[in-house]
SERO-4910 file (N, C-alpha, C, O; in steps of 0.05 Angstrom, whole numbers):
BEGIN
 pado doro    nc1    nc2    nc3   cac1   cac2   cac3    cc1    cc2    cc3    oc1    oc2    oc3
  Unk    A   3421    608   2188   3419    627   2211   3390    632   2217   3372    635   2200
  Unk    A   3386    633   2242   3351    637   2255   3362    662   2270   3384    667   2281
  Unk    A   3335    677   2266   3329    700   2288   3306    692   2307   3284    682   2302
  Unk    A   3313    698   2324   3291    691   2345   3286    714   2366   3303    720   2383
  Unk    A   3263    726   2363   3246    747   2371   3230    743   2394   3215    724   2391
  Unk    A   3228    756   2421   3209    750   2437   3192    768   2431   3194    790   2421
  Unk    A   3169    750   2441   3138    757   2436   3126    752   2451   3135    736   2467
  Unk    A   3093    767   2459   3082    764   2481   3061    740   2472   3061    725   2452
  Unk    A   3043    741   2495   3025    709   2491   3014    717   2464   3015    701   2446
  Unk    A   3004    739   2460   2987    748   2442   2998    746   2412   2984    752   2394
  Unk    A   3013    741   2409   3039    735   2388   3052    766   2384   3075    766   2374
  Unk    A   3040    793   2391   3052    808   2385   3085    813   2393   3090    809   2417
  Unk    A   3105    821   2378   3128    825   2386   3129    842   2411   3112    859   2417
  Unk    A   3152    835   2426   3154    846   2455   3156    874   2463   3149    884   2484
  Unk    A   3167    887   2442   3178    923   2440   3182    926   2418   3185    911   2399
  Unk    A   3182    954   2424   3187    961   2392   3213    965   2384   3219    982   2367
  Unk    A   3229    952   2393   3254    951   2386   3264    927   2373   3283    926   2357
  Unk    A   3249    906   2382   3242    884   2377   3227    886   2352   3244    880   2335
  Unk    A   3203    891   2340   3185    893   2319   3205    905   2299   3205    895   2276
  Unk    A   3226    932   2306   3233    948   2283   3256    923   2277   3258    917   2253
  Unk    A   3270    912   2293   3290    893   2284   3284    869   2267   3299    859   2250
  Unk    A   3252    857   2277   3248    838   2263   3239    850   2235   3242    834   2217
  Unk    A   3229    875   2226   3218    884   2192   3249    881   2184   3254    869   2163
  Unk    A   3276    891   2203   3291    888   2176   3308    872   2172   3323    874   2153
  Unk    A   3309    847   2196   3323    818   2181   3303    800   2167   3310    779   2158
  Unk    A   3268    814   2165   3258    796   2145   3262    808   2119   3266    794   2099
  Unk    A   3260    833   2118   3270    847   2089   3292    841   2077   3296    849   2054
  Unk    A   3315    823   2092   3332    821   2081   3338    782   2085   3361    771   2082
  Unk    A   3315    767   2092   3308    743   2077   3315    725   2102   3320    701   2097
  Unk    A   3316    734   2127   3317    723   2157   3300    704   2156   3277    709   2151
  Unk    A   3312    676   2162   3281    654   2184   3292    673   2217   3311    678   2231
  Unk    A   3258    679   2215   3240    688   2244   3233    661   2263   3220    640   2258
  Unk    A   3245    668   2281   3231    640   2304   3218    664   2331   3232    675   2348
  Unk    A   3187    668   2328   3183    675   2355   3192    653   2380   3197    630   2377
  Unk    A   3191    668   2405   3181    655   2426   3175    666   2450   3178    690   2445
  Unk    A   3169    664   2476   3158    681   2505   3178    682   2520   3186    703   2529
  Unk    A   3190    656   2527   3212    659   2549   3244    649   2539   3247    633   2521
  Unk    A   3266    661   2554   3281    642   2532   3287    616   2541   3294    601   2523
  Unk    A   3285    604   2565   3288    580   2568   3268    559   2540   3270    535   2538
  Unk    A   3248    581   2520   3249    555   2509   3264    547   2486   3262    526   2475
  Unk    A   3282    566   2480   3300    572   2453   3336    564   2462   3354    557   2446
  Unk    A   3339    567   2494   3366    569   2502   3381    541   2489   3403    542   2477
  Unk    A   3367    520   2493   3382    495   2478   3388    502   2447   3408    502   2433
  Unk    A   3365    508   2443   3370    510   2413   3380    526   2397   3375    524   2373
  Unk    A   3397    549   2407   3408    566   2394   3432    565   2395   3443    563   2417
  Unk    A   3447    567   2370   3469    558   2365   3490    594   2353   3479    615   2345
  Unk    A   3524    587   2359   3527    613   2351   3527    626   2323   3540    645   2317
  Unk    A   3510    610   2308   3507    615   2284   3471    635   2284   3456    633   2264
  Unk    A   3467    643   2296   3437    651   2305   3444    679   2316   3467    686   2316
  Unk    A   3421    697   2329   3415    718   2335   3393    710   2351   3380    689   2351
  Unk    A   3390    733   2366   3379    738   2389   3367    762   2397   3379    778   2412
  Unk    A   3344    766   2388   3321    800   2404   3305    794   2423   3288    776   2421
  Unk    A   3309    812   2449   3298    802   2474   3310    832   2481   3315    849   2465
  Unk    A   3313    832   2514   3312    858   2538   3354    837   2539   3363    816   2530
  Unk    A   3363    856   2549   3392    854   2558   3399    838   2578   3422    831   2580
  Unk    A   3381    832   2594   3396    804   2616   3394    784   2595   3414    771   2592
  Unk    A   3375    778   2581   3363    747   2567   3388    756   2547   3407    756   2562
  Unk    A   3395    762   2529   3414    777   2507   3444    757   2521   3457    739   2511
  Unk    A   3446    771   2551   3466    765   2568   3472    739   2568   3493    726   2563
  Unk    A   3449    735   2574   3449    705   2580   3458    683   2554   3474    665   2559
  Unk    A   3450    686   2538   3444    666   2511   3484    677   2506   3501    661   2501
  Unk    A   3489    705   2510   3516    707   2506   3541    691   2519   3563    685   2510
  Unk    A   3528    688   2541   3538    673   2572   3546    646   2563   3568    636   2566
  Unk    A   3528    633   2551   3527    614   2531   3552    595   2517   3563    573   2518
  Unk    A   3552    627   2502   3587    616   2489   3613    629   2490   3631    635   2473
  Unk    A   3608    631   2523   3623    647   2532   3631    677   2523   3654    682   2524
  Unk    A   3620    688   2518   3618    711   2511   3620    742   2531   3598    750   2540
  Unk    A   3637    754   2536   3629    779   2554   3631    809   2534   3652    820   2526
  Unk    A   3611    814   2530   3620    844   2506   3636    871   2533   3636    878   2557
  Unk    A   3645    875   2510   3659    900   2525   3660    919   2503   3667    919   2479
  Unk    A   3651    938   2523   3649    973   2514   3642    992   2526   3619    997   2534
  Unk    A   3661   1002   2529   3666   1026   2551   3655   1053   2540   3656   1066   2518
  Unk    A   3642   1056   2570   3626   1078   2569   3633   1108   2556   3618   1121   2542
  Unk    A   3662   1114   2566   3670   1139   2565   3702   1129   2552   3722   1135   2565
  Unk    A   3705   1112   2525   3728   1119   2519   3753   1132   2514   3752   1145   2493
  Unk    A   3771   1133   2522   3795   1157   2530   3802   1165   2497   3821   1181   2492
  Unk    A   3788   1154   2477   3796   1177   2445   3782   1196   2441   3783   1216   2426
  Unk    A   3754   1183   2471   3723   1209   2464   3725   1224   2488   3706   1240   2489
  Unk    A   3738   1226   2506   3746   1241   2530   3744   1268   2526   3732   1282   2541
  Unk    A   3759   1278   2502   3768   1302   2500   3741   1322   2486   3742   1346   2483
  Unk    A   3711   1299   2478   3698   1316   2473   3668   1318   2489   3647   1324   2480
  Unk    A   3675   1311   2517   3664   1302   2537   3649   1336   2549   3625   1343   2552
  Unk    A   3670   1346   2552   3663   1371   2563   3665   1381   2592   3665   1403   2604
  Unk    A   3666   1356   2598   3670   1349   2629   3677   1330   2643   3673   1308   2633
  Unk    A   3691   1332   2671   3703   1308   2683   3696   1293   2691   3678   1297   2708
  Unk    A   3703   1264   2686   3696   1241   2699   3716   1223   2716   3740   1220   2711
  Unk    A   3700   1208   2742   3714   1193   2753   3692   1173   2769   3668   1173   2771
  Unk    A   3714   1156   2779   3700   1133   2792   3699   1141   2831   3712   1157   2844
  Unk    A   3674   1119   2842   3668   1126   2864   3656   1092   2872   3661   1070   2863
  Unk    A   3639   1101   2893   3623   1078   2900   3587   1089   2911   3585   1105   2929
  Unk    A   3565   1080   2899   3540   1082   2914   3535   1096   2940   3525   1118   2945
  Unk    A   3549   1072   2959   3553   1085   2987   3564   1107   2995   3554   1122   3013
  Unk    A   3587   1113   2979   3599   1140   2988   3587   1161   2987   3582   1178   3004
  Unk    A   3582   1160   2958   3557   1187   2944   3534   1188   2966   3523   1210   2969
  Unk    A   3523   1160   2984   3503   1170   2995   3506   1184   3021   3491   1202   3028
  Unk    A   3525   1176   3033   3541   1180   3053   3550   1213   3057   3554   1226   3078
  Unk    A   3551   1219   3030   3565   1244   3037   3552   1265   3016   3553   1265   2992
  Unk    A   3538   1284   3036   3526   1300   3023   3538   1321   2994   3529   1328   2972
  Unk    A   3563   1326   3008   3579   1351   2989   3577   1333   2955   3574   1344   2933
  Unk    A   3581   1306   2961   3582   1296   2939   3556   1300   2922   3561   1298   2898
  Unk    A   3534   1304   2928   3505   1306   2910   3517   1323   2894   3541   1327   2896
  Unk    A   3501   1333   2876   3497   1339   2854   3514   1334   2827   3525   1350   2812
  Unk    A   3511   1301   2824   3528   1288   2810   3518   1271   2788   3498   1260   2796
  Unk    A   3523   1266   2766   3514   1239   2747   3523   1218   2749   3545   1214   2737
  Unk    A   3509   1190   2766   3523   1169   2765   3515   1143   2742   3494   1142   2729
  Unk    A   3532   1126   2740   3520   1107   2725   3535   1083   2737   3557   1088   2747
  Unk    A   3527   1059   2737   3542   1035   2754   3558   1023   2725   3550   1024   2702
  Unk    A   3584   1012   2736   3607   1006   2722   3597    981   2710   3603    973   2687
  Unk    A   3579    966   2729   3566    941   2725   3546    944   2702   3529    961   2708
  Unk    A   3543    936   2683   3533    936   2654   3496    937   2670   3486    916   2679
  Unk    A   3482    959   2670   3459    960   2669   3442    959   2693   3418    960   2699
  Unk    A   3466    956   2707   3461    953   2745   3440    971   2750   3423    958   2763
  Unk    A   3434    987   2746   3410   1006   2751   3416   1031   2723   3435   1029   2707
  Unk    A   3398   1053   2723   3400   1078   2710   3407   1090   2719   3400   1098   2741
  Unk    A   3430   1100   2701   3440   1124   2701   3423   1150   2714   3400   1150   2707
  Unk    A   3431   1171   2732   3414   1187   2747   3425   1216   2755   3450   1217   2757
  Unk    A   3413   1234   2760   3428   1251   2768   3429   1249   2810   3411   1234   2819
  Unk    A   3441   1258   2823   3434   1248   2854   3437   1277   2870   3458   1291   2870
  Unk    A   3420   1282   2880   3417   1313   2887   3407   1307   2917   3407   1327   2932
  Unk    A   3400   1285   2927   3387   1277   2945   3389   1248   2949   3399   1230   2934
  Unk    A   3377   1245   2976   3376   1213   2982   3350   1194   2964   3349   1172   2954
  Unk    A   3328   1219   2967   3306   1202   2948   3321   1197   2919   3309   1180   2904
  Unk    A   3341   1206   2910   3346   1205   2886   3365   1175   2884   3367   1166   2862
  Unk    A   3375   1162   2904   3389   1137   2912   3370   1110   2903   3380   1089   2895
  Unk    A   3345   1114   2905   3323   1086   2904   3325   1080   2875   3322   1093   2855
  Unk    A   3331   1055   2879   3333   1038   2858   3365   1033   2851   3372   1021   2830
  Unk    A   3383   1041   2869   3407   1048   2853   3424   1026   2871   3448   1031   2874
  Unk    A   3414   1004   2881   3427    982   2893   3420    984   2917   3402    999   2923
  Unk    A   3438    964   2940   3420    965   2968   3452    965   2978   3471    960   2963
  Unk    A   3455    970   3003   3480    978   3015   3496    959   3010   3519    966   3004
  Unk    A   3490    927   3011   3510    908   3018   3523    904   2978   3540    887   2974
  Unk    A   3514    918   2959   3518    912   2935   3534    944   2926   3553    943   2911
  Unk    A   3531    955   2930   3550    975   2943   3572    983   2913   3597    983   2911
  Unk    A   3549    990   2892   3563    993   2861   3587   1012   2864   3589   1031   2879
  Unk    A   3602   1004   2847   3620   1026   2846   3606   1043   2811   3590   1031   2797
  Unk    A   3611   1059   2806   3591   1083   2796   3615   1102   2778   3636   1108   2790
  Unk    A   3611   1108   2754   3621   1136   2740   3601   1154   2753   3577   1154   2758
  Unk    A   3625   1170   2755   3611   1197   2764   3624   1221   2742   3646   1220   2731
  Unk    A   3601   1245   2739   3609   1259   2717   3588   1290   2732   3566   1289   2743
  Unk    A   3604   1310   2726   3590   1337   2726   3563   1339   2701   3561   1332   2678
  Unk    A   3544   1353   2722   3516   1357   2715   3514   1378   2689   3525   1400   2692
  Unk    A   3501   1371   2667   3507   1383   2651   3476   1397   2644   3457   1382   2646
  Unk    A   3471   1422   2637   3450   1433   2614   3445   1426   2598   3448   1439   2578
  Unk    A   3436   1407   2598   3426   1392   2567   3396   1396   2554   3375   1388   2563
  Unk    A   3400   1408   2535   3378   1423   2521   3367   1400   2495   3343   1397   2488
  Unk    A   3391   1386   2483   3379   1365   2460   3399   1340   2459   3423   1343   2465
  Unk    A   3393   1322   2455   3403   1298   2454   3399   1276   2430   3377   1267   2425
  Unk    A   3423   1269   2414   3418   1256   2395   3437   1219   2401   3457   1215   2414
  Unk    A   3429   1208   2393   3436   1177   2390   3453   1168   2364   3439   1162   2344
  Unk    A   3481   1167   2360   3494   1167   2327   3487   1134   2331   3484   1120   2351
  Unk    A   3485   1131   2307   3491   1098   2306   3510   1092   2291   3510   1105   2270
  Unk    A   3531   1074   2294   3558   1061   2278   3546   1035   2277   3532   1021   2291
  Unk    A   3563   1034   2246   3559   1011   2235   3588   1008   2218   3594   1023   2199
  Unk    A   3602    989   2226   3622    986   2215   3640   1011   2205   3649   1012   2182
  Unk    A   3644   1038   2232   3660   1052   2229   3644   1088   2216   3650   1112   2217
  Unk    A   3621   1070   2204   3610   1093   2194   3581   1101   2208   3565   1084   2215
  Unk    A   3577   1135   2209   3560   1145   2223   3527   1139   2202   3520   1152   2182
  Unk    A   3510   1114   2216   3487   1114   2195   3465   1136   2192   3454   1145   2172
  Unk    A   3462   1142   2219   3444   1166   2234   3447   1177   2253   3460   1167   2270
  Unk    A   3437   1203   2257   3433   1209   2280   3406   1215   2296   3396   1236   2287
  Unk    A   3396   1207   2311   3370   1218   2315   3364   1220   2342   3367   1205   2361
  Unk    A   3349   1251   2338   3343   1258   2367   3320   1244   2381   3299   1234   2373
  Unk    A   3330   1246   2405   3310   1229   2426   3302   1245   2445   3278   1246   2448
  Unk    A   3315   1259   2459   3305   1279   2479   3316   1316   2482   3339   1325   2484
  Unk    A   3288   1332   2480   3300   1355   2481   3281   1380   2470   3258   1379   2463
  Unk    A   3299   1402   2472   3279   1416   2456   3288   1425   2427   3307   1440   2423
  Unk    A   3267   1412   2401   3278   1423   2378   3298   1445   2360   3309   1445   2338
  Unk    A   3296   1461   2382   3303   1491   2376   3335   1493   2373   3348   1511   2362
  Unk    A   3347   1466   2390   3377   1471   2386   3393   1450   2371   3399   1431   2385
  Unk    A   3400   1450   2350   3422   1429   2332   3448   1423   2343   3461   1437   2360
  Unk    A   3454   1402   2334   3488   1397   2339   3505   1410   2316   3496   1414   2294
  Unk    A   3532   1415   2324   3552   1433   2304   3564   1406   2291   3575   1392   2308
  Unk    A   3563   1398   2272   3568   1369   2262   3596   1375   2245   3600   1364   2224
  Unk    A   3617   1396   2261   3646   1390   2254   3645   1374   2280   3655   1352   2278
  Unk    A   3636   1380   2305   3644   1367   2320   3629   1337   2324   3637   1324   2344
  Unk    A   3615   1329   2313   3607   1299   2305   3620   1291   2286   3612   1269   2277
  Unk    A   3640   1300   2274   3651   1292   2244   3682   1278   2260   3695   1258   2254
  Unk    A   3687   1296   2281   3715   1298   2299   3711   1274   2313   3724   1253   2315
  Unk    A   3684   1284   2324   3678   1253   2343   3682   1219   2332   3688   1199   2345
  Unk    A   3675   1223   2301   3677   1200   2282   3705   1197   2278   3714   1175   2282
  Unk    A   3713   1208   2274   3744   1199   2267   3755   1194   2287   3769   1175   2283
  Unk    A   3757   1203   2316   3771   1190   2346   3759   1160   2346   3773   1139   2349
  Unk    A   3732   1161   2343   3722   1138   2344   3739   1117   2330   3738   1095   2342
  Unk    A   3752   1115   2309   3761   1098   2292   3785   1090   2302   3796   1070   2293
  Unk    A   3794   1105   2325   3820   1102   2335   3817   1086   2361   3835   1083   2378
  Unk    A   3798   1078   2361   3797   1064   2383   3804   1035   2376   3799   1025   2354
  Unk    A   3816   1022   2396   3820    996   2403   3801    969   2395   3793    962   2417
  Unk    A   3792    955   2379   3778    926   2394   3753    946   2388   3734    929   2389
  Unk    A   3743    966   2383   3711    973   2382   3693    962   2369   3695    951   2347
  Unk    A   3678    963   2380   3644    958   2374   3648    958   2339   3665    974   2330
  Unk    A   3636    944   2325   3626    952   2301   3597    953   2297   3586    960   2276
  Unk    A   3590    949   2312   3559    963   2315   3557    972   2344   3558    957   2363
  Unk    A   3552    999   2345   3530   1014   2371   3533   1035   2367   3541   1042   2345
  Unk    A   3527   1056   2392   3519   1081   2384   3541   1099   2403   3556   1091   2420
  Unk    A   3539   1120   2394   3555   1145   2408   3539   1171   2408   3536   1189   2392
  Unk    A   3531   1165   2433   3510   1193   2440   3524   1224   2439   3548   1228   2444
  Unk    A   3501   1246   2430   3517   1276   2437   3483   1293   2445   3460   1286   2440
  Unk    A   3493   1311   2457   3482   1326   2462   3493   1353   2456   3517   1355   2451
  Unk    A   3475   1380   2458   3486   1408   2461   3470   1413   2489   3447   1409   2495
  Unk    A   3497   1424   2508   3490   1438   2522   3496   1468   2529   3513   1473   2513
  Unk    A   3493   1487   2541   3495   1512   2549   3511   1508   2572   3505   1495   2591
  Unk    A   3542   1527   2565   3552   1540   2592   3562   1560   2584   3573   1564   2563
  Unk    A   3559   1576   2607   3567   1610   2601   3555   1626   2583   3564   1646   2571
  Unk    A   3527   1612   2583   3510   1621   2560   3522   1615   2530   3520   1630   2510
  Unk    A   3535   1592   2532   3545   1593   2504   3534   1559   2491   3532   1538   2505
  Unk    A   3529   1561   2470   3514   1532   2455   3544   1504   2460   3564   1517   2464
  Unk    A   3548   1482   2460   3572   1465   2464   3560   1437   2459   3547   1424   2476
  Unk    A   3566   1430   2438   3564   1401   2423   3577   1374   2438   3596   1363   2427
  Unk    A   3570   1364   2458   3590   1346   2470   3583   1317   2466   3559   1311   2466
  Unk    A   3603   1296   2460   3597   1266   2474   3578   1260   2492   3576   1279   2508
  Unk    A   3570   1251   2495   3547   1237   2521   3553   1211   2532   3552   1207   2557
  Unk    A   3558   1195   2516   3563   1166   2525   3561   1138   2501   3541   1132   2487
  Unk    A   3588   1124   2500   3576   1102   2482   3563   1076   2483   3577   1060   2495
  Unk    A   3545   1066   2476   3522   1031   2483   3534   1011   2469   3543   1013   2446
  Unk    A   3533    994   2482   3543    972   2462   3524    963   2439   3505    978   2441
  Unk    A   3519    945   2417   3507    942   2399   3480    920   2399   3457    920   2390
  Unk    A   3499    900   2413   3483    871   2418   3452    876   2426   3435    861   2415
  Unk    A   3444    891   2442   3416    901   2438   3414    928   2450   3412    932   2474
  Unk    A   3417    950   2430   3412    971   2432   3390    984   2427   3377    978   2407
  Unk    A   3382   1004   2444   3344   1022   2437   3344   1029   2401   3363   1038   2389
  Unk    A   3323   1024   2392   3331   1031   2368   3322   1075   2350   3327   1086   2328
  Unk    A   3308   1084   2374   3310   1106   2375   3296   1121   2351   3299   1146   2350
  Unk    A   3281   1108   2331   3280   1116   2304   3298   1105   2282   3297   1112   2258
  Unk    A   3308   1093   2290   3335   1085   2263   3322   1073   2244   3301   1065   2252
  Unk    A   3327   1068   2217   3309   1054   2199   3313   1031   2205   3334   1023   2214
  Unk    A   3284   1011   2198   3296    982   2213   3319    962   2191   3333    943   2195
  Unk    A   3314    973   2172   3345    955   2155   3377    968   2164   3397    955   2158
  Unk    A   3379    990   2175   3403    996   2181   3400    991   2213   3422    991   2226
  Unk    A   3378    986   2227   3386    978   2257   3382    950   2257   3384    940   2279
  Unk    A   3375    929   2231   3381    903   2239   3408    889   2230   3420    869   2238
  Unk    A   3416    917   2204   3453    903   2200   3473    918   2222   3497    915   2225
  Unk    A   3458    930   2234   3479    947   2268   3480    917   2288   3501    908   2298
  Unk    A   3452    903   2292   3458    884   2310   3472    867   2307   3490    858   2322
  Unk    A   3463    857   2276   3484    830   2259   3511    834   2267   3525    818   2279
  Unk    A   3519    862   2257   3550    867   2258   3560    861   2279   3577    844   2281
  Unk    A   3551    876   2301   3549    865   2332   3550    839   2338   3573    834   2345
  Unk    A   3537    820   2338   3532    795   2344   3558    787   2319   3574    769   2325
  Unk    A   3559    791   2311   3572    778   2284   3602    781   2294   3615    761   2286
  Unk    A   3616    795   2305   3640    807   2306   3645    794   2340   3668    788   2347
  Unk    A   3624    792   2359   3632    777   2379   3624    750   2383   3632    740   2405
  Unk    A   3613    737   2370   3612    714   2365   3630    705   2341   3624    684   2329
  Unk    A   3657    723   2329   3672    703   2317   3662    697   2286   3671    681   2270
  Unk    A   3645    711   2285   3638    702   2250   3627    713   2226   3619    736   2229
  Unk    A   3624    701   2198   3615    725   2180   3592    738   2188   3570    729   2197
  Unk    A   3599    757   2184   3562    772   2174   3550    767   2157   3563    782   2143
  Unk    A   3536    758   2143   3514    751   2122   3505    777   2117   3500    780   2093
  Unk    A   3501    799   2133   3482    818   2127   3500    840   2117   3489    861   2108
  Unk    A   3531    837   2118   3541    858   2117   3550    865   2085   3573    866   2076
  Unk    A   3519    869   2071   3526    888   2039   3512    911   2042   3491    916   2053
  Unk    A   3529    927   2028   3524    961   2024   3516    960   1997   3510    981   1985
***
């Protein structure tokens, strides 16, 4: 098995998501293949290999061997710790119609643009062009005061770590404990990615909710240690490509 890492001209690794992945499949006895673009690796990677790069190239090399990952954003076992309603729409409409602003959208299309809140028309740029016309989750605007990133790895919660917010407010971790066990009930899931939460305020009151789940195949790595965020990818890659994990000892 080869890992193959993009890197810039300079040889430095491309992100740091990239760098934290490559310390921990060499700690755990990985051949490293840098390279710049992937057209120069696409022949040569076989589904016995891995892949660190940005998510179209990821896509692509997946595209490969026929591959489409699936994982849904707002699974119906994590619904109930959502906090709030979600539904589907289209770009156009939302822009079209004012009453609709003040909304959270995200495109159904895997990465189509970012996720946003839309309060306005300036808030539309970047979010497709009329004739592409995404269709979009839409979700009520929430108070979000802190935000943490869980990571799963084969069912179990490795970390959690905050990414955005203000220190001052914790999550109630019965209800991340709850969140873990729905999780298990799910269908076909991910064995590696993450399941976001945040706490937000309503009614002046503190509320631990879901946020959203990422698939694994190349996920932000957020702080995670890099030996538990390079057996999250393995598992990932490993489970949709059909084969052992090598990396998977506890």
């Amino acid at each position: 098995m080869k890992v193959y890492a993009k890197v810039r001209k300079n040889g430095e690794y491309h992100s740091q998501n990239i760098s934290h992945a490559v310390f921990g499949f060499r700690e755990m006895g990985a051949e490293i293949v840098k390279y710049e673009v992937i057209d120069e690796i696409y022949e040569a990677v076989t589904d016995e290999d891995l892949v660190l790069d940005y998510i179209g190239q990821v896509q692509t090399i997946l595209d490969k061997f026929h591959v489409k990952p699936v994982c849904e954003d707002y699974p119906e076992e994590l619904k109930s710790f959502m906090g709030r309603r979600i539904w589907t729409d289209r770009i156009d409409s939302i822009n079209a119609n004012p009453e609709k602003w003040g909304v959270f959208v995200k495109p159904v299309k895997d990465k189509a643009f970012t996720g946003t809140v839309i309060n306005g028309p300036r808030d539309l740029v970047g979010c497709g062009s009329c004739y592409e016309n995404y269709e979009v989750l839409c979700t009520e605007v929430l108070d979000i005061r802190r935000e943490w990133r869980g990571f799963m790895i084969y069912d179990e919660l490795a970390d959690l770590r905050p990414y955005k917010g203000d220190y001052h407010y914790q999550y109630d971790p019965e209800v991340i404990d709850r969140a873990v066990a729905a999780f298990r009930t799910i269908p076909n899931r991910p064995v590696g990615c993450s399941i976001d939460f945040a706490v937000v305020v309503r009614d002046g009151k503190e509320q631990t909710v879901f946020l959203e789940m990422n698939d694994g195949y190349a996920l932000g790595n957020y702080g995670l240690y890099h030996l538990s965020y390079a057996k999250l990818i393995s598992a990932r890659w490993s489970q949709l490509l059909g084969r052992e994990d090598i990396f998977d000892f506890r």
